[in-house]
Every structure is written in structure tokens, then in C-alpha cells.
KOLVO-823303 format. One record per residue: residue in one letter; x, y, z of N, C-alpha, C, O in turn. Coordinates in steps of 0.05 Angstrom, whole numbers, plus 5000, padded with zeros to 4 digits. Each point is the difference from the previous one (the first is absolute). Layout:
N
AXYZXYZXYZXYZ
...
END
This chain:
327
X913833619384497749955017499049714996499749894978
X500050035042499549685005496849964995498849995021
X499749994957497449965001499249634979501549934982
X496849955023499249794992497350074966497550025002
X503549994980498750074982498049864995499849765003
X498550404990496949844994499850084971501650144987
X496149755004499849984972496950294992498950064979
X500850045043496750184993500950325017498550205001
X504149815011499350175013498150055033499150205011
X501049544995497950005013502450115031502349945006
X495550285008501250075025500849895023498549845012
X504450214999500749895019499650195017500350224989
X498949795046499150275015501349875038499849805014
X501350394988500450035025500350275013501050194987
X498049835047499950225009500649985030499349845017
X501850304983501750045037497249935021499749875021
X498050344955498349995020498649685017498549925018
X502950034968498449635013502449925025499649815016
X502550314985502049925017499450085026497750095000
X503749915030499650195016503050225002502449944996
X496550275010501350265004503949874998501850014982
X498049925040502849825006501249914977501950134992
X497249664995500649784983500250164973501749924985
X497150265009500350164977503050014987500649864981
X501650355033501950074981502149725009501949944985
X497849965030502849684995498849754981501349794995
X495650274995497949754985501450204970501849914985
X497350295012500150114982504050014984500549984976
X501050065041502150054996500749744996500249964975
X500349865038500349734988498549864984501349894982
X496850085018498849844976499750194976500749894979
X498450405019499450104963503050134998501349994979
X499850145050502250174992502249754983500750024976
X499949765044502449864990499949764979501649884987
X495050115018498849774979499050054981500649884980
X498150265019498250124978501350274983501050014978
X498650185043500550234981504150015002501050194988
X501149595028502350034996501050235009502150074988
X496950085032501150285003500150095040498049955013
X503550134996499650145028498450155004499650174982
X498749825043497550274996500850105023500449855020
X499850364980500050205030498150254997500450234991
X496849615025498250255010501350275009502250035010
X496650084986500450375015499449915035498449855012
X503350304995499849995032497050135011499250224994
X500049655019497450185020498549944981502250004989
X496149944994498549894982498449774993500449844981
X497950175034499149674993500149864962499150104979
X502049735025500249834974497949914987498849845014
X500350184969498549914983499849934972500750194985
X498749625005501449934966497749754997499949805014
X498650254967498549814977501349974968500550204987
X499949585005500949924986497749844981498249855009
X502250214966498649764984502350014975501550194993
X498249564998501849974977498449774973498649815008
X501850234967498449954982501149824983499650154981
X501749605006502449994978499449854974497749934996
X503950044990500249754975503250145003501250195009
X499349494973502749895004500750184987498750064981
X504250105028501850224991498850355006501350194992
X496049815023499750275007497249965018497849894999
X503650275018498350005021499850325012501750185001
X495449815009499450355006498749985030497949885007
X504250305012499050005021498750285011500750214989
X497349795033499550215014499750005027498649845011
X503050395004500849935017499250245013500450204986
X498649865039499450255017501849945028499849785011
X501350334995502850135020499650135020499050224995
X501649755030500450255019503350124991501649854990
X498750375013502750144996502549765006500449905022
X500750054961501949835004502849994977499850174982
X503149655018502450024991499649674994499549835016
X501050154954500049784983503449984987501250154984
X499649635031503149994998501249694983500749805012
X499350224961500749694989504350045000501850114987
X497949735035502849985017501449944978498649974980
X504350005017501649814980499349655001499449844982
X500850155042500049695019497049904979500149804986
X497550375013497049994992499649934969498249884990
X504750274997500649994974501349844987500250014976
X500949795042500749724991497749874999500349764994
X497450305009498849764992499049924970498649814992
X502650424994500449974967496850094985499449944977
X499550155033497950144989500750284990501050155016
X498749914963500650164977497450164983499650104978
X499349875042496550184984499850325005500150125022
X499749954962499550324992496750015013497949864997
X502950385018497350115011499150264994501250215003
X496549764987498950374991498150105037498449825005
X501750325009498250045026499450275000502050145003
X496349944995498550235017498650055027498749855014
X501950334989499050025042497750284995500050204985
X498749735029498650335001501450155022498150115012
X503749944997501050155013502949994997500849774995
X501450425008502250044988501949885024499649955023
X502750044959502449885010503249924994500950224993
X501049625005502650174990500349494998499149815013
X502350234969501449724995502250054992500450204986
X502049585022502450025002501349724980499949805013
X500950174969501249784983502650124983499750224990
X502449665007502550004993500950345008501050174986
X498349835038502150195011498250234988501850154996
X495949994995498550184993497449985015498449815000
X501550495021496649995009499450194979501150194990
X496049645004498350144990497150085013498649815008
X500550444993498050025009497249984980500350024976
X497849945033497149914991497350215019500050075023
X498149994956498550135010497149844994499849884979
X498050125041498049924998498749874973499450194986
X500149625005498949884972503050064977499549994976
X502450055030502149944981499949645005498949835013
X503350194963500649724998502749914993501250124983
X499849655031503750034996500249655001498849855015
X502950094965501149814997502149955014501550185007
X499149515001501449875017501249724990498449864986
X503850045020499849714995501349865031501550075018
X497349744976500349735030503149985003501050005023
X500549994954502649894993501950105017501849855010
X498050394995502150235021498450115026497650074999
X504149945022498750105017499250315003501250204991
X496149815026499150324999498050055026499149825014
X500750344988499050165028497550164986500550134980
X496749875031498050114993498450185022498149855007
X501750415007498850115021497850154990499550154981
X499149745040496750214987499750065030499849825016
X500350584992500349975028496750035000499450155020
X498649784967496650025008499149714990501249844986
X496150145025498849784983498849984979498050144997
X502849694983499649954977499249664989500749795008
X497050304962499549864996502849894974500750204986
X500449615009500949864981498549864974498149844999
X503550284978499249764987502049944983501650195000
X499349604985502949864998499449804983498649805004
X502950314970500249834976501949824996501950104988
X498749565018502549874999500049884971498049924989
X504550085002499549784968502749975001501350135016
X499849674966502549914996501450194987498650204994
X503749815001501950274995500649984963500450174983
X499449485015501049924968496750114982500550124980
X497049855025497850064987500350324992499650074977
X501350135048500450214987502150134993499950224989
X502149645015503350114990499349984964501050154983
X497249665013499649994965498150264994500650124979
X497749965033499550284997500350235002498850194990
X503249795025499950355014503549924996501349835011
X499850394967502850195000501150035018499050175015
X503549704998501650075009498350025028499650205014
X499649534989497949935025501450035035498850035022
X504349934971500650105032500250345009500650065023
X498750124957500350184998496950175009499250235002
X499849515002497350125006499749895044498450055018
X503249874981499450005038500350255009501150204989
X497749765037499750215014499250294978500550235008
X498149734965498550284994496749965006498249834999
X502350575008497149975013497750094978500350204986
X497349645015498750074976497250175006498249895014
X501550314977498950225019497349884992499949834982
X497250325036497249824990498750104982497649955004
X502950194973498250094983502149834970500150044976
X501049825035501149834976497749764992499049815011
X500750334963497349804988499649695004497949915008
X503649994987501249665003500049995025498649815008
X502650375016499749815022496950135018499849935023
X498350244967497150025005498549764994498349925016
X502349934953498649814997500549795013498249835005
X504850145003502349725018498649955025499649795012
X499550534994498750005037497549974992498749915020
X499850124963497249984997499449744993497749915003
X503650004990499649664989500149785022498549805002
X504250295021500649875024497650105022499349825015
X499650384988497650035009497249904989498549905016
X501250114970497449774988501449715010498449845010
X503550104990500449675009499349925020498849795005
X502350475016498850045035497449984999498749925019
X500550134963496449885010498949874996497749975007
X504249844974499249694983501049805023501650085018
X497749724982500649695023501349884984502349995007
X497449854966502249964992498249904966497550024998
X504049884983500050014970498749755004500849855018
X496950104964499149705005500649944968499549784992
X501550424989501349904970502350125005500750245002
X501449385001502550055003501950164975502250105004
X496549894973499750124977501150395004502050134993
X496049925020499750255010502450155019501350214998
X498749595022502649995020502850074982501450215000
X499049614990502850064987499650214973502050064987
X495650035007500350244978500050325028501150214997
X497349705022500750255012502750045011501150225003
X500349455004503050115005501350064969501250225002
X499049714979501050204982499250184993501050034978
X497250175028499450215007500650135014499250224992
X502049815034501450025022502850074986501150224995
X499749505000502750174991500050144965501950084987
X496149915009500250174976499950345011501350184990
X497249825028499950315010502650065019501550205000
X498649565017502750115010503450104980501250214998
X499149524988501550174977499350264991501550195004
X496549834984499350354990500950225016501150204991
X498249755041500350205022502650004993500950214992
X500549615010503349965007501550164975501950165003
X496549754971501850214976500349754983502249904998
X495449984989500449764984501550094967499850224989
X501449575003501350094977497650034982497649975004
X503950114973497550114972497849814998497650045002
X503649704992498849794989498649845022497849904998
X503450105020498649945029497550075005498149865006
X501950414991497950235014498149994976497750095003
X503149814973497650024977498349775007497550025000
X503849745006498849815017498349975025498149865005
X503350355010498249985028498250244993497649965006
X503050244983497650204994497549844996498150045016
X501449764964498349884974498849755030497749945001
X503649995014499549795018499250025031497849985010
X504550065001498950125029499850275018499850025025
X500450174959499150294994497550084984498950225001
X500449584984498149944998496849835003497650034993
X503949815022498249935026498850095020497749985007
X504650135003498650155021499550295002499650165019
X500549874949498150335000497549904986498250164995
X501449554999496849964998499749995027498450175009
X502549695008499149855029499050285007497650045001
X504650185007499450275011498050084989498350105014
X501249904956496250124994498249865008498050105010
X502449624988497449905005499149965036497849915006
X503950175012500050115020498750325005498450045018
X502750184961498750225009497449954994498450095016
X500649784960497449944988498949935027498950165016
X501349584989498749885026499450245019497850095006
X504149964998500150275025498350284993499550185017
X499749814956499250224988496949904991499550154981
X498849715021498149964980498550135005499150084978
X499250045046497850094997500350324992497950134999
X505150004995499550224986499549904968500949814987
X496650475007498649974980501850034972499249934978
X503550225029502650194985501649804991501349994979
X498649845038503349824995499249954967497949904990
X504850214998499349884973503549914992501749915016
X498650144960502949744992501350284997502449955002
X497150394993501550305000500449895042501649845009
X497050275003501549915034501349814999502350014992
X496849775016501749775001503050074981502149945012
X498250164964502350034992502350185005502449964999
X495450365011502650205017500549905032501650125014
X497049704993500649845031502449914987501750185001
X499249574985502049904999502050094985502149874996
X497150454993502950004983499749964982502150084990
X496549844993500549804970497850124981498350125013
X501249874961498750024982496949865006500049785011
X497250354980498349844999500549754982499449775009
X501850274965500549784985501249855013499049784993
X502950175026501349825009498649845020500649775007
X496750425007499149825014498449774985500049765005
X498450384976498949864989501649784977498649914982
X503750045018501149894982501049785022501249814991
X498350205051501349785018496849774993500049764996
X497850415004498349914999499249794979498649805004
X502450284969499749874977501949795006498949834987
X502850085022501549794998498449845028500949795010
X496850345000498949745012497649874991498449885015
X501350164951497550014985497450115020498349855011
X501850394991498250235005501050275006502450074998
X495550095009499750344991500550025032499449845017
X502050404985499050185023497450035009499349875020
X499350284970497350014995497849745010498050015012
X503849764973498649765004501349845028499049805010
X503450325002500649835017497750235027498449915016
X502350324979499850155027495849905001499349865019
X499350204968497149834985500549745021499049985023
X502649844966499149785012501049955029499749785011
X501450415002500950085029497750055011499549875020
X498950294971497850145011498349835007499249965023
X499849914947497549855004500949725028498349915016
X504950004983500349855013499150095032498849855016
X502150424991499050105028497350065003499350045023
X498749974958498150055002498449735008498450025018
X502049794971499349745001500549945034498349955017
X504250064986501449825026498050235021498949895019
X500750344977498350215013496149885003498450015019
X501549914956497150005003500049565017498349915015
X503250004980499749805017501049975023500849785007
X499150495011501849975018497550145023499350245000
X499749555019497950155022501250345006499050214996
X503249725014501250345020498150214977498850205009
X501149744967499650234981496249994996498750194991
X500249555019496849944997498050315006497750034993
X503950135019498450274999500750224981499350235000
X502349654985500550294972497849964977498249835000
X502250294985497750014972502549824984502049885007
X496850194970501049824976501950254990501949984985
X497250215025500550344983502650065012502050114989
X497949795037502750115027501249824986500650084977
X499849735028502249744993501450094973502449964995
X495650164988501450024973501550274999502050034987
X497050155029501950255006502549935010502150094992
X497449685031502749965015501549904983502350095000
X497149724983501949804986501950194979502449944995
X495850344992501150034984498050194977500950204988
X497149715010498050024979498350385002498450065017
X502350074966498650195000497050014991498550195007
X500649554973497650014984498949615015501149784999
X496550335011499049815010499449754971500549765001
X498450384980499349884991501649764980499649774994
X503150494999502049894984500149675023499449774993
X501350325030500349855020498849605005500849775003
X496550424992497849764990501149774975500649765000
X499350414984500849754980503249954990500549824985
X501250335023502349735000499849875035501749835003
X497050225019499949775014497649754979500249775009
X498850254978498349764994502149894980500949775003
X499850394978502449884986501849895011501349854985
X499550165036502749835010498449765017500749774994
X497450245023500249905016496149804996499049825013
X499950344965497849814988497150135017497849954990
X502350155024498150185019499650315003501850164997
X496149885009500150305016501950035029500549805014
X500350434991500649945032497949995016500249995024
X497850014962497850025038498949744988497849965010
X503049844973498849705000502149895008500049855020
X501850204969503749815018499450195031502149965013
X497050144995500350085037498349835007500649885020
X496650054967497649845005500949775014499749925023
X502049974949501149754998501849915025499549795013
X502750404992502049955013500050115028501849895013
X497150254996498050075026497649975012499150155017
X499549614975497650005006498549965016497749954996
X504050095041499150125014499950305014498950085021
X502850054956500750325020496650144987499250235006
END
């Protein structure tokens, strides 16, 4: 796949929909099929075409997502001279059959199947689907994963732990614009392929590594997401949060200690943070002090009261004074 690497991840986006009707499948087919994505596309007959594309990168891995009208993804021999050799991990939400060294294999909705650029292959999804598509160089993970050609074309079903966190990690990116700590950028791509190795079948010593690193990243990333998503129940404690992910309370609380703080003290300072952005925010100028702290999170008004003065040096109804003082 022909993409121009950036250094943050930052999204590249195109969509038919800006084309007209016409111009769609000969724009698309020539410029991403033979330029970009290197591959023949043949829409489903009677079907209007449709395909949005965004793509994300740093140098040596790049993650695309791609939504489809029903269509046949064909990387020709002729396509395969152009010496690109990147292993692809892709999931579709809707099922379909791929064809590489003389073996179809079929695929069902949210499975996941490995591919490489290097040989040619045939991909049919006869519905529309969304894509998403893991590229990395073939030498980064041949050093991890056993007997690494042995792993194409297997399909890796979705309750495989490693690749929940692989797709949950590439989904939080989709909602990021791009890394402003280039720092960050390249620890989330080795994270990427730390989880992708794991999915794949990382060796002993490999996988003690990517466990400790980017399996462990992004099962903090994934809590501190349900947290977000979770605060104003009064329950969420570090016993939920831990049978959600599988894992030991100690373990959650042991992702947390390695960011010098508590569970307790992170999900705390979540709260008070929504409570704040809540009480300076007009849309909210008709709630109490009492609502806001329910919503945020807070069962005890009062507890409520004084760690907002502790964090933030005020009451909340003197910081609303302050910071609304016309509602």
C-alpha cells in the first residue's frame, strides 16, 4: 500500500461522496485502486458505489479505515511487482471469503485474517462493509511471532483477548486528529505491533514483553475510557471495572500505580474534572450545584463540596459566580 508517512498519525480522508455519481468508480479505481491501495476494484453490479477512506501512519505502520459498497479487491501479480511486502491484519464487519496461494478462506463478520502485499490475492465482501487494516513491515514481526509465514491467511476469531484490545486501541485513534507528542506517536505504534504480534502467537519472550508494554496500554487506555463513559454511576468501583476487563482488581489497580496514582484517585479526579467543565458551562446555568454533582458522579453533596475546594481553591457556587457571571 502506497501511503506517505507522517510522523502523528494524523488522518488522511477521502470520499466518493465529493465526486459525481459518474466519476466515482474510474477516480476511485485508478487513483486508490492502482495508486494507493495497489489493488483492482470491481464493484458489485447494480449497486451504487460507495467507499470513504481515511488512513492514519508513522513510518513502518500504518492503520486504515475504510467503508465499502459490496465489492472484489484483486492485488494482480502485475500489482505485486511493485515490491511492497507488508503484512496486513483487516477486519470487515460483514463476512467474506479471500483467496492467496491457491487457498480460499472464508471470514465471518468481525473475524480477523492476515494477509501479505508480497503475493497476489482476491478479497470479496458480497455486502457493505466497514474496513479496518493493520499494515507493518513483515521483518518487525517475523522477530516475534514463530514461524511467522505460518500465520497468513489465519483467521483470528473476536473474542481473542489481544486482538479486542488491537481494535480498541485503533478505535480510540479514530477519534483522535492527530498526536501533538511525537513521543506518543511512535509509543502508540509500538503498541500496535506489540498487540498485533500477541494476536498472531508472539513467542515466550516476545509476549512477556508486549504483555508488560502494549497489552498493557491499551487495557489502561480501555479503562480509562469505560471510566469516562461510566462516571456518573454511583457503583463504578475498581471490583466492576475489573470483571469488565477480565483481569484481577489488583491488576487494575497495580495499571494505575505505575501512573503515580490510585484508581480511586484517578476516577475522583475525573469527576471533579466534569463537574467543573459543567458548572462553567452556560448550557448547564439552570442546574443546582446538587444536579451537576449527581451528574458528574458524586453521591454525597457534601463530600462533593470540599474536595471541589481542595482541588480547585473554591466552593462550586463561588467558581460558577466567578466563571458565569452573567447566567
Amino acid at each position: 500500500m502506497e501511503t506517505q508517512a507522517n510522523n502523528d498519525f494524523r488522518p488522511v480522508r477521502f470520499s466518493t461522496g465529493e465526486l459525481p455519481e459518474r466519476d466515482r468508480i474510474p477516480f476511485w479505481r485508478e487513483f486508490f485502486g492502482r495508486r494507493v491501495f495497489r489493488t483492482e476494484i470491481e464493484p458489485a453490479p447494480d449497486v451504487p458505489f460507495h467507499a470513504d477512506f481515511t488512513v492514519r501512519s508513522v513510518p513502518g505502520l500504518c492503520v486504515t479505515s475504510t467503508l465499502l459498497s459490496p465489492v472484489r479487491l484483486t492485488r494482480t501479480p502485475a500489482l505485486v511487482a511493485d515490491g511492497d511486502e507488508a503484512v496486513a491484519l483487516f477486519v470487515a464487519t460483514a463476512g467474506g471469503t479471500v483467496v492467496q496461494r491457491g487457498r480460499e478462506t472464508e471470514f465471518k463478520a468481525d473475524d480477523a485474517l492476515v494477509m501479505t502485499a508480497a503475493e497476489a490475492s482476491t478479497c470479496t465482501v458480497p455486502s457493505a462493509a466497514r474496513y479496518r487494516c493493520i499494515h507493518v513491515a513483515p521483518g518487525a514481526l517475523a522477530q516475534l511471532v514463530p514461524g511467522f509465514d505460518d500465520v497468513l491467511l489465519r483467521r483470528i476469531v473476536p473474542y481473542s483477548e489481544a486482538l479486542r484490545y488491537l481494535l480498541s486501541y485503533v478505535r480510540l485513534m479514530e477519534e483522535q486528529q492527530a498526536f501533538t507528542d511525537l513521543d506518543l506517536a511512535r509509543a502508540t505504534a509500538l503498541h500496535l505491533r506489540d498487540l498485533l504480534a500477541l494476536a498472531l502467537g508472539a513467542t515466550r519472550d516476545a509476549a512477556v514483553i508486549a504483555e508488560g508494554r502494549g497489552l498493557r496500554a491499551a487495557r489502561l487506555k480501555a479503562i480509562k475510557r469505560y471510566i469516562a463513559d461510566n462516571l456518573d454511576n454511583h457503583r463504578l468501583t475498581v471490583g466492576v471495572v475489573a470483571a469488565r476487563h477480565r483481569v484481577t482488581p489488583r491488576h487494575v489497580q497495580r495499571l494505575f500505580e505505575a501512573e503515580g496514582t490510585t484508581f480511586s484517585g484517578y476516577v475522583l479526579g475525573q469527576r471533579l474534572s466534569r463537574a467543573h467543565r459543567m458548572l462553567a458551562d452556560p448550557r448547564y446555568a439552570g442546574w443546582t450545584v446538587s444536579a451537576i454533582a449527581l451528574e458528574a458522579g458524586f453521591g454525597d453533596v457534601s463530600y462533593f463540596n470540599r474536595r471541589f475546594r481542595g482541588r480547585y481553591g473554591d466552593s462550586p457556587t463561588a467558581f460558577r459566580g466567578c466563571a458565569t457571571p452573567n447566567s
